[in-house]
VOTIKOL-651037 format. One record per residue (C-alpha): residue in three letters; chain; x, y, z. Coordinates in nm, 2 decimals, padded with zeros to 4 digits. Example, Ala and Ser with C-alpha at 12.3 -4.5 7.8 and 13.67 -1.06 7.14 Angstrom:
BEGIN
R|ALA|A|01.23|-00.45|00.78
R|SER|A|01.37|-00.11|00.71
//
This chain:
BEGIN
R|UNK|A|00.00|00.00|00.00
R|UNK|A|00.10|00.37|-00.03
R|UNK|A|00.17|00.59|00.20
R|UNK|A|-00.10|00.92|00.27
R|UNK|A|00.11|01.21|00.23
R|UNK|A|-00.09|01.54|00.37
R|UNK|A|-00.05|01.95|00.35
R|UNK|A|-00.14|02.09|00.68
R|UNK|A|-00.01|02.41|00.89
R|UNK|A|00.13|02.40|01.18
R|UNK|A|-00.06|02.48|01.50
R|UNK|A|00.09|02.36|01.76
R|UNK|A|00.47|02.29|01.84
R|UNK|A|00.50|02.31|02.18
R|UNK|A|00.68|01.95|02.27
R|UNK|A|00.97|01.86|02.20
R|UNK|A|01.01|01.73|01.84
R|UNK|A|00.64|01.69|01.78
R|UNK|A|00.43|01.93|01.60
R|UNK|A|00.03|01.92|01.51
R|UNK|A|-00.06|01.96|01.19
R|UNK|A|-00.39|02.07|01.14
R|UNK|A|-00.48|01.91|00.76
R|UNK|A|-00.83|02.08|00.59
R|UNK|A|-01.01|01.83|00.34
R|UNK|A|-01.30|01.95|00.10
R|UNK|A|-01.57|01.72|00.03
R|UNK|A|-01.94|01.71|-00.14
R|UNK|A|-02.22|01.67|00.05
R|UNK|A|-02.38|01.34|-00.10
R|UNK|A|-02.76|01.44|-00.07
R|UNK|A|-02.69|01.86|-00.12
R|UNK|A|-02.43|01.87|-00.38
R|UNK|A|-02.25|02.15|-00.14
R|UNK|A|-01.93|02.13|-00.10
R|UNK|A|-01.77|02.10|00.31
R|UNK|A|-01.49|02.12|00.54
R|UNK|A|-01.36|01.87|00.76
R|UNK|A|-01.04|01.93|00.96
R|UNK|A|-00.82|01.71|01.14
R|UNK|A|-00.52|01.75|01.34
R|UNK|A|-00.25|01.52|01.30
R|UNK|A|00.05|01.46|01.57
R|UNK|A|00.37|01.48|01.33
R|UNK|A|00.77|01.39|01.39
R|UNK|A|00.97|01.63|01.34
R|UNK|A|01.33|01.50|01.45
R|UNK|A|01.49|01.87|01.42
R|UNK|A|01.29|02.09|01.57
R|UNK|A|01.26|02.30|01.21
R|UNK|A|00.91|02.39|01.19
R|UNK|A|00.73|02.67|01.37
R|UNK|A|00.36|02.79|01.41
R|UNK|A|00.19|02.85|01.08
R|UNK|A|00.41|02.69|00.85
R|UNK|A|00.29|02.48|00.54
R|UNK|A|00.44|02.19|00.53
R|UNK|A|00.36|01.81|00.40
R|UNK|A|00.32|01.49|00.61
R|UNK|A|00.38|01.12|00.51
R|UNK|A|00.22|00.83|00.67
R|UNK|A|00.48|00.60|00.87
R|UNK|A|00.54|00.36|01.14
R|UNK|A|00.39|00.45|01.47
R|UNK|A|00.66|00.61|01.69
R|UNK|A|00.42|00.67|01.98
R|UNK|A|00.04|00.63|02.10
R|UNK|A|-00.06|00.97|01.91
R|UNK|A|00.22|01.06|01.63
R|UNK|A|00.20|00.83|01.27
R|UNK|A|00.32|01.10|01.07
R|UNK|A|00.64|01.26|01.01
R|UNK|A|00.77|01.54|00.86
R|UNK|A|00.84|01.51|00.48
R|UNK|A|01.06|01.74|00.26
R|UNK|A|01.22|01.66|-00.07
R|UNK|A|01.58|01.82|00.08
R|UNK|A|01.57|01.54|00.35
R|UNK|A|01.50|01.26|00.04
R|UNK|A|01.79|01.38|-00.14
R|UNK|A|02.01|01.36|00.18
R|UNK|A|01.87|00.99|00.23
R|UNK|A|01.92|00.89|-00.14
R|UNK|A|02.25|01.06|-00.12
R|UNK|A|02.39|00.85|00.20
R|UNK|A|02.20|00.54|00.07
R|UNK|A|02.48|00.60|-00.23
R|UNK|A|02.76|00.66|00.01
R|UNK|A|02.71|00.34|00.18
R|UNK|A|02.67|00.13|-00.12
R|UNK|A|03.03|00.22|-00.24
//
């Protein structure tokens, strides 16, 4: 299966690496044909610290890491450092 990746802002980031990410999700009314809001807040990851209140930022689904967080922090920059080391071990 594929992991949910999410863009949410930053509402909370209190605790120490954890942040919440509050995620919005549009959605048609079956009966009305009007379109809604839902909301959810999502416990997040986030190893360094980086992000601070009101930042954009994306989520991806992982393993859980505690009762609440499922989520981490997900940037391409922190990809290219993993591929990068991946490479770096391999030779």
């Amino acid at each position: 299966m594929s992991k949910k990746i999410f863009k949410g802002k930053v509402i909370k980031n209190s605790t120490d690496k954890t942040i919440i990410v509050d995620v919005e999700d549009k959605y048609m009314h079956k009966k009305y044909k009007k379109f809604l809001k839902r909301n959810k807040k999502y416990a997040v990851h986030d190893e360094s610290n980086v992000s601070k209140v009101g930042d954009l930022v994306q989520i991806i689904e992982s393993r859980p890491i505690s009762k609440t967080k499922r989520f981490i922090l997900f940037s391409e920059k922190k990809l290219e450092k993993i591929k990068k080391w991946l490479l770096q071990k391999q030779n």
